[in-house]
C-alpha positions in Angstrom: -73.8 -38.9 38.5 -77.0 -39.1 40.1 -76.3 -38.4 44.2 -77.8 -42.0 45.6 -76.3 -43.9 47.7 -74.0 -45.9 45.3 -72.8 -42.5 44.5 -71.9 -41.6 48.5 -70.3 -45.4 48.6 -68.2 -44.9 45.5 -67.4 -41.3 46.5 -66.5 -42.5 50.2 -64.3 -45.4 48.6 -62.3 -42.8 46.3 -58.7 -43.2 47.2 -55.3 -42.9 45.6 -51.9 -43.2 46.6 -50.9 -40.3 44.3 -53.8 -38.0 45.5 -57.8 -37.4 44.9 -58.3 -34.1 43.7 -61.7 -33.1 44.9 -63.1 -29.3 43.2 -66.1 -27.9 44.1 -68.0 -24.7 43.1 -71.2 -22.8 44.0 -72.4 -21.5 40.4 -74.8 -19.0 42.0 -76.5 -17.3 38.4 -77.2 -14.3 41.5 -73.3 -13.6 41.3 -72.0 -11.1 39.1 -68.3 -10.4 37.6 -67.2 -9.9 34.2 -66.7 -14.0 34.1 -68.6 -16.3 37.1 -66.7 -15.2 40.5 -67.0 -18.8 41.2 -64.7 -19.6 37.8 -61.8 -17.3 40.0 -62.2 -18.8 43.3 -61.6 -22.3 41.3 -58.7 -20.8 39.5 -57.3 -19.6 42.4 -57.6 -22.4 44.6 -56.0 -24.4 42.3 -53.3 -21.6 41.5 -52.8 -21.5 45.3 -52.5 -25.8 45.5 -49.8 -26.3 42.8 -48.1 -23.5 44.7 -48.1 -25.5 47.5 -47.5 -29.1 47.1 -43.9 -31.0 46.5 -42.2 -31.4 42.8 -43.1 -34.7 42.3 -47.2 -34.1 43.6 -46.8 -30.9 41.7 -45.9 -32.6 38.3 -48.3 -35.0 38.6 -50.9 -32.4 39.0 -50.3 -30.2 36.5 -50.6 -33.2 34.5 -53.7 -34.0 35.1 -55.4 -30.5 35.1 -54.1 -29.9 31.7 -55.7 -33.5 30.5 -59.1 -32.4 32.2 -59.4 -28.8 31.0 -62.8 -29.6 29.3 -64.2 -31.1 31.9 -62.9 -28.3 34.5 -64.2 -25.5 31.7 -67.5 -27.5 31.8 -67.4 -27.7 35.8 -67.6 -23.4 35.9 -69.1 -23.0 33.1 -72.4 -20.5 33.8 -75.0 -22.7 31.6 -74.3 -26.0 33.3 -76.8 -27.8 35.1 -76.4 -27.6 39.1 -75.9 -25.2 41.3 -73.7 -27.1 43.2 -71.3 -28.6 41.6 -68.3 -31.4 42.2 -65.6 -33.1 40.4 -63.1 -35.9 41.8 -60.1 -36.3 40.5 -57.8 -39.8 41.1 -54.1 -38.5 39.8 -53.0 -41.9 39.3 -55.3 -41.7 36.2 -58.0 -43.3 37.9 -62.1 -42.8 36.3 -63.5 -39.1 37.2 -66.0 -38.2 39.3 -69.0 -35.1 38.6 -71.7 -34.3 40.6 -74.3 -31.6 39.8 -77.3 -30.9 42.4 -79.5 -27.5 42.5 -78.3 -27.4 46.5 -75.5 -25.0 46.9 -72.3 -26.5 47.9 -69.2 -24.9 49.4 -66.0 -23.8 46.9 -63.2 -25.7 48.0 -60.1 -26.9 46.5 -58.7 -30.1 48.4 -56.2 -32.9 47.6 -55.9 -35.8 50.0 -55.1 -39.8 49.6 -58.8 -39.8 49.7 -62.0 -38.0 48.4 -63.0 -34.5 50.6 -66.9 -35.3 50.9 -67.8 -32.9 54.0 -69.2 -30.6 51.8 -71.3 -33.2 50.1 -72.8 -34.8 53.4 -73.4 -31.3 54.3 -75.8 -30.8 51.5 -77.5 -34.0 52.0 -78.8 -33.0 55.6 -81.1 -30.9 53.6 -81.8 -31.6 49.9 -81.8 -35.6 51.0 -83.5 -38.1 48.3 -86.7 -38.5 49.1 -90.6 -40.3 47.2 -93.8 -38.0 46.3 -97.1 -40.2 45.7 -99.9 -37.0 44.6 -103.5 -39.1 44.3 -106.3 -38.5 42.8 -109.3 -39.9 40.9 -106.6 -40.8 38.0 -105.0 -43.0 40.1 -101.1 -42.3 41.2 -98.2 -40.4 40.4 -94.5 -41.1 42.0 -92.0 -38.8 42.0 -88.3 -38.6 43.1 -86.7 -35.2 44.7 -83.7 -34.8 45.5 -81.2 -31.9 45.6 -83.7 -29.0 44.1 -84.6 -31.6 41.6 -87.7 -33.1 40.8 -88.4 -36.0 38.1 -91.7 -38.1 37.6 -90.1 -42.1 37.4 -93.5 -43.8 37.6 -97.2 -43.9 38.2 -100.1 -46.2 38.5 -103.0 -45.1 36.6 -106.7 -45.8 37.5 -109.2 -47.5 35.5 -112.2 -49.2 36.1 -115.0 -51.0 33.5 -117.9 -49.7 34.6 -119.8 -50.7 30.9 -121.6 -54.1 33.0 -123.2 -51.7 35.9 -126.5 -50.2 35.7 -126.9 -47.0 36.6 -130.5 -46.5 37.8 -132.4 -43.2 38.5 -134.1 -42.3 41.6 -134.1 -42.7 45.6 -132.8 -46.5 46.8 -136.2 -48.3 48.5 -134.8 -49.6 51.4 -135.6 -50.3 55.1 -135.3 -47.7 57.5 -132.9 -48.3 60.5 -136.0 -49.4 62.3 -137.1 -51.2 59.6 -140.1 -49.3 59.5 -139.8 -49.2 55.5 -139.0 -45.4 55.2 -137.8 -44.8 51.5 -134.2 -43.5 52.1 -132.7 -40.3 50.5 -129.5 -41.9 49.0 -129.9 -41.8 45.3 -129.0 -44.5 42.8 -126.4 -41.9 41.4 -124.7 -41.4 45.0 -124.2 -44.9 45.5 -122.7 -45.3 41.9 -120.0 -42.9 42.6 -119.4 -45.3 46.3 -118.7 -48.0 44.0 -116.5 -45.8 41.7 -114.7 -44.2 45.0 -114.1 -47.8 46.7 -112.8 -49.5 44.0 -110.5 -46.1 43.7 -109.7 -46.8 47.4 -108.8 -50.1 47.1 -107.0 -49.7 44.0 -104.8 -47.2 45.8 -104.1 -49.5 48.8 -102.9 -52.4 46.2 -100.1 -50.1 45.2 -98.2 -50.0 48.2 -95.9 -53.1 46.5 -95.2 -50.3 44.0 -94.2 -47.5 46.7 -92.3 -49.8 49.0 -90.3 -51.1 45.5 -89.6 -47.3 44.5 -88.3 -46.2 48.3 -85.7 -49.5 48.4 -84.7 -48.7 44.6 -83.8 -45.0 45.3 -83.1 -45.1 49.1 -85.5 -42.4 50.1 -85.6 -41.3 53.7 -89.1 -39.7 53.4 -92.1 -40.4 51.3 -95.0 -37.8 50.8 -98.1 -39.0 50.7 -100.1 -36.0 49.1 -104.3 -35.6 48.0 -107.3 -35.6 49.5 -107.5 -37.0 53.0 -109.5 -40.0 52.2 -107.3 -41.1 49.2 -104.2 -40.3 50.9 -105.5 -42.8 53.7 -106.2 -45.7 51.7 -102.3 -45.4 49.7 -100.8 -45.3 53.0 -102.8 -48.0 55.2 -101.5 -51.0 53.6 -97.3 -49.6 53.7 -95.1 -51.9 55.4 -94.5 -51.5 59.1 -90.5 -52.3 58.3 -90.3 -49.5 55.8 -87.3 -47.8 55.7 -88.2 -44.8 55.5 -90.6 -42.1 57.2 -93.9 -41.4 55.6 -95.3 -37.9 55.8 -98.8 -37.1 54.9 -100.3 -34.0 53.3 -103.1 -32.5 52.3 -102.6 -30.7 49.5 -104.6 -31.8 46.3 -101.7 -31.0 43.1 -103.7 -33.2 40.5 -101.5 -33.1 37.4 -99.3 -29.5 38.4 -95.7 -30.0 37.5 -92.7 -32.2 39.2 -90.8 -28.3 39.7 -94.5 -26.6 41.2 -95.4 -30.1 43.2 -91.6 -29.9 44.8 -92.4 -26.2 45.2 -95.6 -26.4 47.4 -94.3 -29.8 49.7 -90.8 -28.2 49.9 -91.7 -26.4 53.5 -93.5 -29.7 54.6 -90.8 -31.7 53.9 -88.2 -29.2 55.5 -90.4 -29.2 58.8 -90.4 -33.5 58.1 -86.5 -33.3 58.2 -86.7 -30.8 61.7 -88.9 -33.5 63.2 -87.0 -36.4 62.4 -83.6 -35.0 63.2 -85.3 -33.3 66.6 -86.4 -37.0 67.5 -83.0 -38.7 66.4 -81.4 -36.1 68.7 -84.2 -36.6 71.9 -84.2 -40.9 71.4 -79.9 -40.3 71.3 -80.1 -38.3 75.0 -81.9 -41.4 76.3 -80.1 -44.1 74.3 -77.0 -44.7 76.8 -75.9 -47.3 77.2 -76.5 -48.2 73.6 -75.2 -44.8 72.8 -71.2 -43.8 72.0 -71.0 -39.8 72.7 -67.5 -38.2 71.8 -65.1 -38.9 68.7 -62.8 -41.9 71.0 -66.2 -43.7 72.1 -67.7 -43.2 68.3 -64.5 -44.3 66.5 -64.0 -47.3 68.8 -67.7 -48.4 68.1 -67.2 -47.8 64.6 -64.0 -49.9 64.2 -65.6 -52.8 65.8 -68.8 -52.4 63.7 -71.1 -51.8 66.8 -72.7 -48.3 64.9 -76.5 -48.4 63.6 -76.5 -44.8 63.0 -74.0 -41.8 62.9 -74.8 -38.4 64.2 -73.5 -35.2 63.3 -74.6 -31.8 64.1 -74.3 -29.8 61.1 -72.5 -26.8 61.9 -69.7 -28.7 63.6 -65.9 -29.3 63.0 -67.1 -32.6 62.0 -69.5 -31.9 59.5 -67.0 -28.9 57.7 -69.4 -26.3 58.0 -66.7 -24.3 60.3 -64.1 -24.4 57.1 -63.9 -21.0 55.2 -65.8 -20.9 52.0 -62.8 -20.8 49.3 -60.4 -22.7 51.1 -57.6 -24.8 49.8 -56.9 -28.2 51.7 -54.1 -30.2 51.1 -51.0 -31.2 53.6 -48.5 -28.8 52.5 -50.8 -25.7 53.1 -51.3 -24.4 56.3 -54.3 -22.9 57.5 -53.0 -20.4 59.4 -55.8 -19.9 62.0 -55.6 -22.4 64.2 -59.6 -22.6 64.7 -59.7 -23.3 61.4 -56.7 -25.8 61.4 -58.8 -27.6 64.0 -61.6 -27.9 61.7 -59.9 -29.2 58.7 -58.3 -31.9 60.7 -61.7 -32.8 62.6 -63.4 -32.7 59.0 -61.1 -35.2 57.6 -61.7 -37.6 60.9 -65.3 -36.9 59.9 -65.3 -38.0 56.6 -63.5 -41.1 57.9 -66.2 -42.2 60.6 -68.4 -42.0 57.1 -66.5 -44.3 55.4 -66.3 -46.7 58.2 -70.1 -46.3 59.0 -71.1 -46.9 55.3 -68.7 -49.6 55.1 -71.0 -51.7 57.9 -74.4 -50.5 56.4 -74.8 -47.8 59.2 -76.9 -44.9 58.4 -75.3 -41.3 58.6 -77.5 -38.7 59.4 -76.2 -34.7 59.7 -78.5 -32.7 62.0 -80.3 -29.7 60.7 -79.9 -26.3 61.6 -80.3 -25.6 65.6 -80.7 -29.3 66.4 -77.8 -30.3 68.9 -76.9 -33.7 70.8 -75.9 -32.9 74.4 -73.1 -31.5 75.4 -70.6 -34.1 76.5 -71.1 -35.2 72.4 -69.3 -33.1 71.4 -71.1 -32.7 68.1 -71.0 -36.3 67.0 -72.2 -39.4 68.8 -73.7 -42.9 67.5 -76.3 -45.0 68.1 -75.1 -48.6 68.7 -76.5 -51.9 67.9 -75.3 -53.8 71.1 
């Protein structure tokens, strides 16, 4: 499945009364063993789980493993696409989930009435779907990147009839600024390229229809703007002030280079785009109060009366699950032993269900990047409200 934003909904809305089995592995090709390490931790965590859970669960289970074994042996498998890599599993027989992105993702085993997604939203903070527009004398080319991957959907090619012009030779005979009559030093060639640059210009302008359809059809929360100055001005001039989504403009001129090399050389401009953004969510939720809940009680209150715009989370707290062990098996009959860690499984799974109430009122989520942090009395998680 392609992570969008259907995706998070449907994955958000997973739940069954039996149990959602939720398996995810980090199928690093730098990892070596005499079969993938990340096939063992798998095995094991799922070794450990039927160890753990009641007959009845455990039946079930079993069941279910055995009638997905080529879909699990696809899930590890070394040539697979993704380096992350997910799988969601209703018991009750329900339609199976995959998810393959080229951001790593945590190994975990877990098995709740409900999908375990902090590991997903934990990815998104930084591999986030997001538009490229590269510009040039062709015309336009739109690409979509998301997750380490980068695919050319569309473009808008340039072309102009120039057969009815005349091209003349020579310097222009025009009036001076004085209009003295001074011949002046703009050929007949220069001003044929004008025409040629400002139909270009305009042409580029005109496709802002095109960009804003592109960034509601794939949910974007950035669009690169990326060419020479000039053209990159005229695409962008005429964008929607109600776009949803933050447009960055660069400078580098990439011309027909691949979607993998174009991702390549925009990838730290668009990480330093996420810093600035989540720096200025985090500076505009300081001075929100009072249109600002700060603390799980306030945020979940909010959320159940459907008062949230946006959810924060920083990303390396309890409520994000960047604090649960790599490898670790979640399910109610296991116990985690540290009780730091207890805290953060339980704190996870309160996360993931401010997500599902947030999505379920068209609020946005955002997780915080690294070293961005709400103030203190947060907490770690805090909204912003709409009244």
């Amino acid at each position: 499945m392609p992570m969008d934003r259907e995706t998070r909904l449907r994955l958000v809305n997973l739940r069954d009364d039996t149990g959602v089995l939720s398996l995810y592995v980090n199928a690093d090709p730098r990892q070596e063993g005499s079969q993938p390490p990340w096939k063992n931790r798998l095995e094991q965590g799922v070794r450990r789980l039927l160890e753990s859970v009641d007959g009845p669960t455990r039946s079930v289970l079993g069941r279910r493993l055995h009638d997905l074994e080529l879909e699990i042996e696809r899930l590890v498998r070394p040539g697979a696409p993704g380096v992350g890599r997910a799988m969601f599993v209703p018991l009750g027989d329900g339609e199976v989930f995959g998810v393959e992105m080229q951001t790593p993702l945590t190994d975990r085993v877990a098995l709740a009435p409900r999908s375990h997604i902090a590991p997903m939203f934990a990815a998104w903070a930084e591999g986030s779907p997001s538009g490229i527009a590269v510009v040039d004398g062709h015309g336009m080319r739109i690409l979509d990147s998301r997750f380490g991957v980068c695919e050319e959907i569309s473009g808008l090619a340039f072309e102009l009839d120039t057969a009815e012009w005349r091209e003349m030779a020579g310097p222009v005979n025009a009036a001076g600024a004085w209009g003295n009559g001074q011949q002046s030093s703009v050929s007949q060639r220069d001003l044929f390229d004008f025409r040629i640059a400002e139909h270009l210009a305009k042409f580029l302008a005109a496709a802002h229809t095109s960009l804003e359809a592109h960034v509601a059809a794939f949910g974007w929360e950035f669009l690169v703007l990326t060419g020479e100055p000039e053209l990159v001005d005229a695409a962008s001039k005429s964008l929607s002030n109600a776009l949803k989504t933050e447009v960055v403009s660069a400078r580098h001129v990439l011309g027909q280079l691949s979607p993998a090399k174009i991702q390549e050389v925009l990838a730290p401009e668009m990480a330093r785009a996420r810093h600035r953004r989540d720096e200025r969510l985090a500076a505009d939720f300081a001075e929100a109060p009072p249109k600002a809940a700060m603390g799980s009680t306030p945020v979940l209150e909010a959320l159940q009366s459907g008062r949230v715009d946006r959810l924060l989370f920083e990303r390396d707290s309890v409520w994000s699950g960047q604090r649960i062990p790599a490898g670790a098996v979640l399910a109610d009959g296991i116990d985690q032993g540290d009780p730091d860690v207890a805290t953060a499984v339980a704190e996870a799974q309160l996360g993931e269900q401010m997500i599902g109430m947030a999505l379920a009122t068209d609020a946005s989520v955002s997780i915080l990047g690294d070293e961005v942090r709400l103030p203190e009395p947060a907490g770690g998680v805090g909204a912003f409200l709409r009244w």
